[in-house]
Backbone bond lengths (Angstrom), bond angles and torsions (degrees), N, CA, C in turn:
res aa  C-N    CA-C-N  psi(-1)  N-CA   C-N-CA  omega(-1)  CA-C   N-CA-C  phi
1 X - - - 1.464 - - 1.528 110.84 -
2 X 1.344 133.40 -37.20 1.015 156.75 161.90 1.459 120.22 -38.28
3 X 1.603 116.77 -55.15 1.094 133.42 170.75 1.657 102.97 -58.78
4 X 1.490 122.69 -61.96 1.165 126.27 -166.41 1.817 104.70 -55.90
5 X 1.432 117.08 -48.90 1.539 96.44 -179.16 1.382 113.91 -77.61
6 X 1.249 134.45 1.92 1.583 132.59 -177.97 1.601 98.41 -98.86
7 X 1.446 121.72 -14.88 1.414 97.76 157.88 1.632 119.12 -106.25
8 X 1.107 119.22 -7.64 1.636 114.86 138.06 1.029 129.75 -39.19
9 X 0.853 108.85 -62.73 1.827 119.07 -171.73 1.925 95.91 -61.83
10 X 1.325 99.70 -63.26 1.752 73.22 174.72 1.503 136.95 -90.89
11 X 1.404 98.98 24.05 1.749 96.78 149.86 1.491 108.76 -98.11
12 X 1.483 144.89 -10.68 1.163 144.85 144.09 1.433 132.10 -33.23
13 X 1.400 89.38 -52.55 1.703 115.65 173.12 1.266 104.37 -73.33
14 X 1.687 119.29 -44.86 1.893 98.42 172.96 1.558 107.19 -57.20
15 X 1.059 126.34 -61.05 1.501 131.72 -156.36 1.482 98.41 -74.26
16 X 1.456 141.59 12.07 1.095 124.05 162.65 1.495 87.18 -87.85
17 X 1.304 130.95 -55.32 1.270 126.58 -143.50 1.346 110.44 -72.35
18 X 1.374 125.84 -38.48 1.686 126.53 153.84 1.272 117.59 -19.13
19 X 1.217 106.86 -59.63 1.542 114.56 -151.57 1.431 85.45 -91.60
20 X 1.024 154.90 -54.05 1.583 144.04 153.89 1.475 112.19 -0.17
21 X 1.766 92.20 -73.59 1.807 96.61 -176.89 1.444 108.67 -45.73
22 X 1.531 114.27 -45.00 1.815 117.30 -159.74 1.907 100.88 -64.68
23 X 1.327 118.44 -50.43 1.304 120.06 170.72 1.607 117.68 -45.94
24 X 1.671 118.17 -46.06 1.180 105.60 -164.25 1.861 102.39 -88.28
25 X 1.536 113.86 -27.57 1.561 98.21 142.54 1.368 139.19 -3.80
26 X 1.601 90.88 -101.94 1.816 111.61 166.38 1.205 116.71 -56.53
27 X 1.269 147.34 -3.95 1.276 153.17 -157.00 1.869 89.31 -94.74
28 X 1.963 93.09 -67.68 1.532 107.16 -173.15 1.673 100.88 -62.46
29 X 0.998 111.76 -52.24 1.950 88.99 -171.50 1.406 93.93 -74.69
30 X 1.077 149.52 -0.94 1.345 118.60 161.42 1.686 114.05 -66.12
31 X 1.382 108.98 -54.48 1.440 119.56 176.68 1.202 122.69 -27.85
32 X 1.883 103.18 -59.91 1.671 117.74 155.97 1.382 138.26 6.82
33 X 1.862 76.97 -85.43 1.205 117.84 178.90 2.071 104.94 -60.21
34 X 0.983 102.91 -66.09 1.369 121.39 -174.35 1.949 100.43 -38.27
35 X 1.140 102.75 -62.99 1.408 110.61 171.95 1.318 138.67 -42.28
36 X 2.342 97.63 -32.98 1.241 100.35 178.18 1.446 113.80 -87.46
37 X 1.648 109.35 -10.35 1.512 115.90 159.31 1.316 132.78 -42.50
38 X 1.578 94.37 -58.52 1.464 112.66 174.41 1.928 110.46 -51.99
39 X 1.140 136.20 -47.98 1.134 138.50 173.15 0.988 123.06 -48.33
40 X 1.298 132.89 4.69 1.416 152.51 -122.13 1.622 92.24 -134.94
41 X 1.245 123.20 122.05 1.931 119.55 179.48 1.752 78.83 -51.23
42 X 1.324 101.41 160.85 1.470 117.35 171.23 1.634 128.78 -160.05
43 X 1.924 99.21 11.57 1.134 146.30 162.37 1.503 116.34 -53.61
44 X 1.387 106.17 120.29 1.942 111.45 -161.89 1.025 111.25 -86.48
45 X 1.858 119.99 12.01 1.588 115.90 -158.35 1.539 101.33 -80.77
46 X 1.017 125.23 -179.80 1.620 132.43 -178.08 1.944 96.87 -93.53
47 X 2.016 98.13 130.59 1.200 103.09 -179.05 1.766 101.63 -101.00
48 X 1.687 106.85 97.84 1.353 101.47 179.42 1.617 113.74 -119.06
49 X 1.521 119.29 111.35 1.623 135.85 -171.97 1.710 84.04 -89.59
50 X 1.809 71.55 124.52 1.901 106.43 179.80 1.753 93.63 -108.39
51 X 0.789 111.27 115.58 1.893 118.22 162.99 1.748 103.25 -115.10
52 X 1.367 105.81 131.11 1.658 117.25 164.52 1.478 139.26 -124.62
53 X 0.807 162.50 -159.41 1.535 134.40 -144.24 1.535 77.04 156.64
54 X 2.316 114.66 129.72 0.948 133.60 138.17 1.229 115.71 -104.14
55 X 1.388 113.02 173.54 1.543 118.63 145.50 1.861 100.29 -155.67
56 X 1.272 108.74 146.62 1.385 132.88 -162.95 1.092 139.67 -176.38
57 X 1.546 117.64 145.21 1.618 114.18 -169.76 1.831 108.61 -111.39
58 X 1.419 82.08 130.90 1.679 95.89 -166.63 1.495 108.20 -109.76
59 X 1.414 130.74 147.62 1.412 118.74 -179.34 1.746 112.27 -72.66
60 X 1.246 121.67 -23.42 1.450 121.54 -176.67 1.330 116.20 -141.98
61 X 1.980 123.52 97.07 1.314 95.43 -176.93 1.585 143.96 -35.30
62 X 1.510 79.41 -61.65 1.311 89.14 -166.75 1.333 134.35 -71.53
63 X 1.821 102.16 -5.74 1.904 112.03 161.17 1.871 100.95 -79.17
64 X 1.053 126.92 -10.53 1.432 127.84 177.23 1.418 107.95 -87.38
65 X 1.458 122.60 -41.19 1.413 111.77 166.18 1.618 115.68 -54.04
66 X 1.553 112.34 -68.48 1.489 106.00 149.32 1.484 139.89 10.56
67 X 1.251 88.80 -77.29 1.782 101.60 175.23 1.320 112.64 -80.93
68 X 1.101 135.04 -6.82 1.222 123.63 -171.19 1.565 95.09 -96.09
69 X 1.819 104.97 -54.88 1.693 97.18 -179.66 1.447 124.93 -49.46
70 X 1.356 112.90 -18.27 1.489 124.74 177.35 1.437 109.63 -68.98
71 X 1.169 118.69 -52.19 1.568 132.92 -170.83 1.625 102.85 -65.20
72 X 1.437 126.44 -63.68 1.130 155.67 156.48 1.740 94.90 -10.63
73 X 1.375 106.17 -83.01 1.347 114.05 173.48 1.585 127.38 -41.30
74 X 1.027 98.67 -57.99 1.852 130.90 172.55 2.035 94.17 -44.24
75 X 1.530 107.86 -62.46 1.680 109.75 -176.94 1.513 117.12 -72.16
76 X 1.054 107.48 9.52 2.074 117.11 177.31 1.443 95.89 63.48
77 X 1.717 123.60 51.99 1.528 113.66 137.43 1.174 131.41 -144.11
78 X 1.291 147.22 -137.43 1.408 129.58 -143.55 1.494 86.30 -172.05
79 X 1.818 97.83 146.82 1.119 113.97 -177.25 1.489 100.75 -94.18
80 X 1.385 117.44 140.63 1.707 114.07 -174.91 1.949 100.40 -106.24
81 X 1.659 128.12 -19.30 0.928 127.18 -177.27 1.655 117.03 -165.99
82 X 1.351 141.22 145.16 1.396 139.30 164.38 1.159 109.99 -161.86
83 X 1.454 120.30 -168.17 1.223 104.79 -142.28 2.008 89.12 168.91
84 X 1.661 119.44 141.08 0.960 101.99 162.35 1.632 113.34 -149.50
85 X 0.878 140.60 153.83 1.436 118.34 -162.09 1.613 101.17 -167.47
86 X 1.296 103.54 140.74 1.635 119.37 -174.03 1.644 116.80 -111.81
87 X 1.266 139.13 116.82 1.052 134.73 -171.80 1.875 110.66 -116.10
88 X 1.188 103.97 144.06 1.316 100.42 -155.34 1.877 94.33 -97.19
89 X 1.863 98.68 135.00 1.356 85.45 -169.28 2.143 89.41 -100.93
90 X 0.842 129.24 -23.62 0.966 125.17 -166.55 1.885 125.70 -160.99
91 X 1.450 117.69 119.39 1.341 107.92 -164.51 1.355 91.50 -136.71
92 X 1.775 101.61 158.95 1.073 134.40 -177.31 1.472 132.42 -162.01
93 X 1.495 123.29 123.86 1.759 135.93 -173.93 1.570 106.18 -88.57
94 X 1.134 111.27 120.66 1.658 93.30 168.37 1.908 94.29 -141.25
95 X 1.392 86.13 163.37 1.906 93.57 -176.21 1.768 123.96 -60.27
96 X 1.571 94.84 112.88 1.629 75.36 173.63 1.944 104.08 -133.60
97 X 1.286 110.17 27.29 1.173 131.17 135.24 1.091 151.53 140.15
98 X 1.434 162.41 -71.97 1.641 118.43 137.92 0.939 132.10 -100.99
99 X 1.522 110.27 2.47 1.496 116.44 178.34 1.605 118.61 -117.19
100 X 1.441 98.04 -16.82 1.382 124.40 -171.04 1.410 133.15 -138.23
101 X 1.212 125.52 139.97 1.622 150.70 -128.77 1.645 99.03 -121.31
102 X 1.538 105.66 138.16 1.533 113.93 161.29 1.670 109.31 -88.06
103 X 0.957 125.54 124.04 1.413 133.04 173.40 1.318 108.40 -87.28
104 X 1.558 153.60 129.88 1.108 165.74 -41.56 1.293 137.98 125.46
105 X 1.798 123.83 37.50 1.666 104.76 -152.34 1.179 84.15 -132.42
106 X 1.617 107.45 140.92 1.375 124.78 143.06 1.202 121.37 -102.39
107 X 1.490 121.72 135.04 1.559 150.56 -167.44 1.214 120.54 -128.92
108 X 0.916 129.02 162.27 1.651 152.28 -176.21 1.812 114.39 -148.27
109 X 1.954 79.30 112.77 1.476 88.05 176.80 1.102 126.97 -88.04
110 X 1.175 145.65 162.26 1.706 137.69 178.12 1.479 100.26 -158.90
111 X 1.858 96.38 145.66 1.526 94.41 173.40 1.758 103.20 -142.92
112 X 1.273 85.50 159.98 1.530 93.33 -179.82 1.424 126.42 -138.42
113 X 1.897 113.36 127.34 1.570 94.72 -150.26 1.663 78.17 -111.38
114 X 1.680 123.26 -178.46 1.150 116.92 142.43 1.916 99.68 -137.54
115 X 1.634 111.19 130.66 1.850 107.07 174.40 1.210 98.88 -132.75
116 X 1.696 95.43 157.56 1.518 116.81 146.41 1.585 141.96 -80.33
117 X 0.885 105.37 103.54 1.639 107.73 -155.94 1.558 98.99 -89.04
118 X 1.507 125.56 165.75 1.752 123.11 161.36 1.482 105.18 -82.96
119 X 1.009 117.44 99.34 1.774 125.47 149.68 1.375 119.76 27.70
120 X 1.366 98.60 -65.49 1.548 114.71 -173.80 1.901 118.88 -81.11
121 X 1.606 104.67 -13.11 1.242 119.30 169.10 1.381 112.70 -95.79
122 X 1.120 119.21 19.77 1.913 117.16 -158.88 1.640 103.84 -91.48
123 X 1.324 119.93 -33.54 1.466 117.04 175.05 1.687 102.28 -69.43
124 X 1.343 117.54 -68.30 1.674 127.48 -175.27 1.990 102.62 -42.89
125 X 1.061 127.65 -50.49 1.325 140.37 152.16 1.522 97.99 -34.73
126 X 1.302 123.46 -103.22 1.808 109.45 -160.52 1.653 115.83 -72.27
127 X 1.313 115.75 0.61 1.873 125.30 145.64 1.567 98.98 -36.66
128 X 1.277 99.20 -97.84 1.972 126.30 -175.83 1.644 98.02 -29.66
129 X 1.151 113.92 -59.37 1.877 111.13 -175.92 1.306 92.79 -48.46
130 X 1.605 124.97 -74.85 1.333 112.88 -157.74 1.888 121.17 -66.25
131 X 1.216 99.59 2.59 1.867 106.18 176.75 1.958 82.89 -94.38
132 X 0.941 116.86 -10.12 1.611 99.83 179.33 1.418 120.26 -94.68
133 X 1.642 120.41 -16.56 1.200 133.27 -170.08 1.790 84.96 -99.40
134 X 1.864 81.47 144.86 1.318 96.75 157.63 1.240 117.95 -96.71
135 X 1.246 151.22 3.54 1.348 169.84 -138.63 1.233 125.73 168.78
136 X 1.664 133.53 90.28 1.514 124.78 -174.55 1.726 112.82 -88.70
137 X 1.023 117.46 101.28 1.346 117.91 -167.84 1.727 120.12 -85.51
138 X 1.739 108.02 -12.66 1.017 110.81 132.89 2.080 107.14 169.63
139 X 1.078 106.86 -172.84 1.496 116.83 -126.78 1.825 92.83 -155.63
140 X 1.042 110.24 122.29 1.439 122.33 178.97 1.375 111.66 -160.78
141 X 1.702 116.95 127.65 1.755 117.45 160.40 1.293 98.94 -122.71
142 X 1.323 136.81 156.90 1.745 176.97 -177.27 1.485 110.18 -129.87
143 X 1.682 82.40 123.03 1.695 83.20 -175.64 1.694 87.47 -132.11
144 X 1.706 103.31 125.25 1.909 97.56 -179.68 1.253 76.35 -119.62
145 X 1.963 96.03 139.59 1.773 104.87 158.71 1.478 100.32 -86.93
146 X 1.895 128.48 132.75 1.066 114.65 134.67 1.387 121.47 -118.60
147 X 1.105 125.33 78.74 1.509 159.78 176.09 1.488 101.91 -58.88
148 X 1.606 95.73 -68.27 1.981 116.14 -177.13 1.550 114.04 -48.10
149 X 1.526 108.07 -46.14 1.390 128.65 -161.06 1.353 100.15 -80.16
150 X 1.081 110.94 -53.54 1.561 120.82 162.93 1.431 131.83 -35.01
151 X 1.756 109.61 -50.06 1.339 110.24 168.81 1.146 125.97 -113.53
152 X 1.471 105.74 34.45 1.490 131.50 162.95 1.386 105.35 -103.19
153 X 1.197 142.57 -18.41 1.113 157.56 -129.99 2.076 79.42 -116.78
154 X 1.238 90.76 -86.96 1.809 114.94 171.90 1.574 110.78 -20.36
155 X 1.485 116.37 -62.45 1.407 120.09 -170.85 1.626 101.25 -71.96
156 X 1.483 118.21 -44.38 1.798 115.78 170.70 1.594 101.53 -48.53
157 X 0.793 96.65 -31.47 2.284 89.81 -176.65 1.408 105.46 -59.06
158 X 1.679 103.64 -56.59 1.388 105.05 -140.08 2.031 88.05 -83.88
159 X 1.391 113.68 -8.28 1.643 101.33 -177.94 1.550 103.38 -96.08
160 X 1.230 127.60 -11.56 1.732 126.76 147.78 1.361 108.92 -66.09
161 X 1.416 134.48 -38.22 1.846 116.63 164.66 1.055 109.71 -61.91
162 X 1.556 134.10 -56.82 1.409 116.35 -170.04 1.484 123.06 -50.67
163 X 2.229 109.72 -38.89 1.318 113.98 -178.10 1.708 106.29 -65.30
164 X 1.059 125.09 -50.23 1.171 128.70 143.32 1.403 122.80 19.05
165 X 1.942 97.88 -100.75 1.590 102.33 164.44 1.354 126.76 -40.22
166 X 1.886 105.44 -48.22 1.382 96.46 178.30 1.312 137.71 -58.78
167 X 1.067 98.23 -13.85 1.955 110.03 175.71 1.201 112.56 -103.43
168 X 1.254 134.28 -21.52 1.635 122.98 130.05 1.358 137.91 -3.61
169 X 1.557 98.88 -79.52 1.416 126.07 168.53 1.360 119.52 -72.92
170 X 1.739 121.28 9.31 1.132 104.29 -171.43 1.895 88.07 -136.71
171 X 1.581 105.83 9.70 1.271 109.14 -179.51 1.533 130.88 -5.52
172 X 1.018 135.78 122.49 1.822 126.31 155.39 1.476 105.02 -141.01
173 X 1.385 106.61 -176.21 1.682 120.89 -167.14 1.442 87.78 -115.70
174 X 1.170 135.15 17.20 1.520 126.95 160.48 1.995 114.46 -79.13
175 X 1.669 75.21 135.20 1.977 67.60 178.39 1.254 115.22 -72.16
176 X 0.732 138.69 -33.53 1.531 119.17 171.10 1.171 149.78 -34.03
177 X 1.629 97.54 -32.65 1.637 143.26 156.17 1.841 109.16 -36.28
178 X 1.975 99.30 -77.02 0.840 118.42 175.10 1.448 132.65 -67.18
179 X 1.592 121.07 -8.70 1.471 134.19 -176.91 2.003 92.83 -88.20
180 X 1.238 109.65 -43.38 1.296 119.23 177.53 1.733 121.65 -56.04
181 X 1.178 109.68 -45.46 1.511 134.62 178.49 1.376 103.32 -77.09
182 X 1.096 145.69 -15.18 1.679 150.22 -170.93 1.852 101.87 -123.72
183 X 1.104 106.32 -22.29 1.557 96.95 166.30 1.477 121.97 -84.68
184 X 1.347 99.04 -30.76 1.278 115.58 -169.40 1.799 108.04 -84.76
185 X 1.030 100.66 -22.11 1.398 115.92 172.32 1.548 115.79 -79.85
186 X 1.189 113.13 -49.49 1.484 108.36 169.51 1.703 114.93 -82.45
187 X 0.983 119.53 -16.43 1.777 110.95 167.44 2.122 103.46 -63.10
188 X 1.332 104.16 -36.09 1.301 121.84 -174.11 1.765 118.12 -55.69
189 X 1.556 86.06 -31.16 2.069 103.04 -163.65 1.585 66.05 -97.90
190 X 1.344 142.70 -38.83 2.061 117.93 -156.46 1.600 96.89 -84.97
191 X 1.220 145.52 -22.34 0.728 161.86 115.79 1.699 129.87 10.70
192 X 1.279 91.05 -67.16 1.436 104.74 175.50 1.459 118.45 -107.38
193 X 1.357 118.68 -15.57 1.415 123.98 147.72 1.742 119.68 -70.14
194 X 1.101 122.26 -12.69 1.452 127.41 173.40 1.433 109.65 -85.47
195 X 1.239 114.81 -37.42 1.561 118.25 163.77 1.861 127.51 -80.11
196 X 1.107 112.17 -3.96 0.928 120.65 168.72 1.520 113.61 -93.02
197 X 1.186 109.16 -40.14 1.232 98.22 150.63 1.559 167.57 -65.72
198 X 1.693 75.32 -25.63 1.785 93.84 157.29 1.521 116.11 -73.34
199 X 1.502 104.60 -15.31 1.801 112.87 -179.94 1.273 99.96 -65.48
200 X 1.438 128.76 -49.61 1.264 136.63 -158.42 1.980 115.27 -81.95
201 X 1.368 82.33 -11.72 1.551 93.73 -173.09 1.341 98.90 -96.54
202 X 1.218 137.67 -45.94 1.220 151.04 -175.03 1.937 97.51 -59.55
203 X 1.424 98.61 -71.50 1.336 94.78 171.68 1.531 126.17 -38.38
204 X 1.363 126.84 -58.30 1.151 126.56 167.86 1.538 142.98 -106.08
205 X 0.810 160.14 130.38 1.675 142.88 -103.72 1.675 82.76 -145.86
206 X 1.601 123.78 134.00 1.436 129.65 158.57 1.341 95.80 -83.76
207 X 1.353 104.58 157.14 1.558 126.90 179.52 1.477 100.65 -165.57
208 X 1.547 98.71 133.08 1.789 114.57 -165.35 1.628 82.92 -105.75
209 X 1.372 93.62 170.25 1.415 109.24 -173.40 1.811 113.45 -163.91
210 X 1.431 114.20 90.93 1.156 111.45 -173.99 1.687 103.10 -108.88
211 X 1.432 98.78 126.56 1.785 109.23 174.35 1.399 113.37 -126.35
212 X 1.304 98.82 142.08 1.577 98.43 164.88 1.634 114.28 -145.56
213 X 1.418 115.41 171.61 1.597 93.91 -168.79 1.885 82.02 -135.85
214 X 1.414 97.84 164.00 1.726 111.45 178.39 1.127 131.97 -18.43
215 X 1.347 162.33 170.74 1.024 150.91 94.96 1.862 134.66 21.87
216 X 1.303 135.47 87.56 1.465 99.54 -161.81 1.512 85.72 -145.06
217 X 1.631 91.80 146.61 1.544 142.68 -167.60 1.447 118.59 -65.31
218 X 1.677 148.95 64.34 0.957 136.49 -137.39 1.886 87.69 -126.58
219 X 1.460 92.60 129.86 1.887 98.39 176.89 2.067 101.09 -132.86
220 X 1.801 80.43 122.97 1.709 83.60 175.39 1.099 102.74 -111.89
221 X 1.602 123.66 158.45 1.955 124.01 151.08 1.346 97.86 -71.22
222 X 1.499 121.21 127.82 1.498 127.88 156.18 1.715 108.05 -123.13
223 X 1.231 113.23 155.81 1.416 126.56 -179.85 1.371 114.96 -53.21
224 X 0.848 117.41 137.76 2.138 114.71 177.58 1.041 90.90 -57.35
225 X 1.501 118.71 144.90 1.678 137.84 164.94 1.814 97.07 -110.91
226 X 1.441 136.18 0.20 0.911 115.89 -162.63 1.421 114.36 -109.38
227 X 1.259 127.34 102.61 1.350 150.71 -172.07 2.015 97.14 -9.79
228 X 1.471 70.23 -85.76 1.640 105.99 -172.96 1.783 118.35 -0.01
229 X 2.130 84.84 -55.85 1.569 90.39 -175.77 1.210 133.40 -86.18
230 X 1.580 116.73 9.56 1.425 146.18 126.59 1.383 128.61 4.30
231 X 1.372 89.77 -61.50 1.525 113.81 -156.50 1.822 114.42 -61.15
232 X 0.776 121.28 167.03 1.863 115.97 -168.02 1.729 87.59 -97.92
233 X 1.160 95.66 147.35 2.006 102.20 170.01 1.291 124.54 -47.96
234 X 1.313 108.81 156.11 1.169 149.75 172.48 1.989 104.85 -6.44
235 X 1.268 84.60 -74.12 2.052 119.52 -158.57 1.782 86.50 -90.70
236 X 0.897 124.30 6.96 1.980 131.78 -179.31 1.524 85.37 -114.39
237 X 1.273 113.48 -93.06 1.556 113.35 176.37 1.540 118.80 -25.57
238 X 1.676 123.92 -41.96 1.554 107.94 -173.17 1.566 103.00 -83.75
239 X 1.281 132.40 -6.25 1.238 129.04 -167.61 1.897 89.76 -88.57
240 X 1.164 113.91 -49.46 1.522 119.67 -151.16 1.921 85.03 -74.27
241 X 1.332 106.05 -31.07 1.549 100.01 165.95 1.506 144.16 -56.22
242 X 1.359 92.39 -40.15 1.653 118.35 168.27 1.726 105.60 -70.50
243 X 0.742 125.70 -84.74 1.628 120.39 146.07 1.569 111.10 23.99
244 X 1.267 97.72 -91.18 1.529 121.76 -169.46 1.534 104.32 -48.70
245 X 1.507 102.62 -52.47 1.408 120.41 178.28 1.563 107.46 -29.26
246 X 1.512 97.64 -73.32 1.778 123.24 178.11 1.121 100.10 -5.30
247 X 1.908 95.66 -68.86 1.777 117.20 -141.00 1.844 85.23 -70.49
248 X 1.224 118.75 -64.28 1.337 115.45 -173.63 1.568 112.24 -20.61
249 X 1.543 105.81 -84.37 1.279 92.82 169.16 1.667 159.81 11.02
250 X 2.106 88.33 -80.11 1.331 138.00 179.10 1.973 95.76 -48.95
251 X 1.442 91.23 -47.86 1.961 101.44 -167.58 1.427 99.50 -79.90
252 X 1.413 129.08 -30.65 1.453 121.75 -171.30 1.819 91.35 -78.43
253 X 1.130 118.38 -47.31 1.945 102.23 -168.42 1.369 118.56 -72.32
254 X 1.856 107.18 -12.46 1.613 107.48 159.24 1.496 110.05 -88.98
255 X 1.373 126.46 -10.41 1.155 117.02 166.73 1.907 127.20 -68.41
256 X 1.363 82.94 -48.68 1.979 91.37 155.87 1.356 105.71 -61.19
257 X 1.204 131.93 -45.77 1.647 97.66 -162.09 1.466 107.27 -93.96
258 X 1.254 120.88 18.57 1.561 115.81 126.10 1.247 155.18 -26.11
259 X 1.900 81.77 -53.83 1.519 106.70 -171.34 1.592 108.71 -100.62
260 X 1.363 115.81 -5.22 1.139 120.40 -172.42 1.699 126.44 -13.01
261 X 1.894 115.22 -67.38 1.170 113.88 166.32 1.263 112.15 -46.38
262 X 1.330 148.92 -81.11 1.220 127.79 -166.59 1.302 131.61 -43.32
263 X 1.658 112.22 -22.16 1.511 114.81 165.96 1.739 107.87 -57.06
264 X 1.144 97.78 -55.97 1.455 95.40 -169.26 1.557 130.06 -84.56
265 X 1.527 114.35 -3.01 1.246 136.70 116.97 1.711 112.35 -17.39
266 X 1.523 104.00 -75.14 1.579 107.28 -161.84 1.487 94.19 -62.53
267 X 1.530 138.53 -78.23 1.006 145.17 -159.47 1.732 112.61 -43.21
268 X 1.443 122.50 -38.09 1.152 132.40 175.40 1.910 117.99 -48.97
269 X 1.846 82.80 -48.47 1.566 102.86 174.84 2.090 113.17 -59.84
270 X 1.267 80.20 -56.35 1.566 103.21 -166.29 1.933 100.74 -51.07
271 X 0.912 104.57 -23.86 1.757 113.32 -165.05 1.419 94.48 -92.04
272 X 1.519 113.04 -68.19 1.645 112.39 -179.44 1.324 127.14 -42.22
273 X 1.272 114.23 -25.50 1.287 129.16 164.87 1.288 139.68 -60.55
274 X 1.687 94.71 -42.78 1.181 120.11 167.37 1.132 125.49 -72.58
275 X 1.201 108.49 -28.06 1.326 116.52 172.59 1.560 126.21 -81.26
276 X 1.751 110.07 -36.24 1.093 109.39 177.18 1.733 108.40 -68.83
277 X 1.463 128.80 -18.45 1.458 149.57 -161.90 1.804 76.90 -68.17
278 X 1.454 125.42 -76.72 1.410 117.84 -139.20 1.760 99.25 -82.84
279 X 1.189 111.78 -29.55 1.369 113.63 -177.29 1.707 105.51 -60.99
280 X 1.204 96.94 -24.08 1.693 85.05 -174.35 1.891 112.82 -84.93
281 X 2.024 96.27 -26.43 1.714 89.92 154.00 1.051 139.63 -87.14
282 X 1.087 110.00 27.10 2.065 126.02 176.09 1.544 103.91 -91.16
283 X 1.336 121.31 -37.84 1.430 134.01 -144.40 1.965 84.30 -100.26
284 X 1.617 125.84 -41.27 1.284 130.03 176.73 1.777 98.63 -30.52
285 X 2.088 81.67 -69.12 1.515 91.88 -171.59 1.326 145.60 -48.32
């Protein structure tokens, strides 16, 4: 009888200790989990992304790009894109003397920045731009609350921890188990990477920035491109013409005496003809 409850008791004692391990399991990935919640902003302030948009005429692009990257820098943010580019509105060559050309172009510069500014610097930021433009041609801020999205975002987290735990505690080696636990896990990381990003957006504000400055007048010396004025003079040219003439000639009277027989062919014809023509009005008469 003795024997029989001393091996009870330690199959009791195994199956307490199983189910021990399975609790302190689910216990720890709950914690995990719980923890990676906690890391989570969890701050009640309102998440509102400010985006702003210039456009303006500046006397010098590219001292305006300048100042802006300075300022930019100076306000703790970072330029994410720019860009500057000149388009030619109008060109023209005219003679400035025999070998060489006045160059002639009017252009239009334009530049284009795109930054991240801090939130709280975003008015003092497009202030300074517009003390830099000589002309603000126009001026726009956007303010989106995603507050909602945000703590919709938060409550989807925290109901993937609970499903989470529950499949913990309800562990198996069936895939289905595990296809469930890995979906639910990565909706969890998109989730919390979507809110982190609205953190980062919120924190820092894009602002476009399109400038351009006047019209401007640029004259170079460039080399003549034009054949023509090349050419050797006038009284050089009529001599080298006469010349040519010669040779022309020279090749056309060896070209006839090429043809010689047929000349004298023709003339043979041309005569007999003529002749038979009058002989036949002698005989009228």
């Amino acid at each position: 009888m003795k024997r029989y409850l001393f091996c009870a008791a330690i199959i009791i004692a195994m199956f307490g200790c199983n189910s021990e391990k399975k609790d302190y399991a689910s216990s720890e990935n709950a914690m995990v989990l719980s923890d990676t919640v906690a890391s989570i902003d969890t701050t009640s302030t309102a998440k509102i992304i400010k985006t702003a948009d210039m456009r303006f005429r500046v006397k010098d692009v590219q001292k305006t790009k300048e100042q802006l990257s300075a300022t930019i820098k100076a306000q703790g943010g970072t330029i994410a894109e720019f860009s500057i580019e000149s388009s030619i509105q109008e060109s023209d060559k005219v003679k400035y003397s025999v070998d060489s050309l006045k160059e002639i172009t009017s252009y239009r510069k334009e530049g284009f920045l795109i930054a991240k500014i801090p939130s709280e610097k975003l008015d003092d930021f497009t202030n300074t731009v517009a003390k830099m433009a000589v002309f603000v041609d126009h001026q726009a801020m956007k303010m989106d609350d995603q507050s909602i999205t945000y703590l919709a975002n938060k409550l989807k987290v925290q109901n993937r921890v609970d499903a989470m735990n529950t499949i913990n505690k309800t562990a198996t080696r069936k895939g289905k188990n595990v296809e469930t636990s890995l979906y639910i896990k990565d909706d969890y990381v998109d989730k919390k990477i979507e809110n982190m990003t609205i953190d980062n957006r919120v924190k820092f504000s894009t602002i476009t920035l399109n400038f351009y400055q006047d019209n401007t007048v640029n004259t170079l010396i460039v080399g003549n491109d034009n054949l023509y004025d090349y050419r050797p003079g006038f009284f050089q040219r009529l001599g080298l013409n006469i010349i040519d003439g010669w040779v022309y000639f020279k090749e056309f009277l060896l070209g006839l005496s090429r043809l010689w027989a047929i000349i004298a062919l023709g003339f043979l014809i041309f005569f007999g003809v003529r002749y038979w023509i009058r002989k036949g009005s002698s005989r009228r008469i």
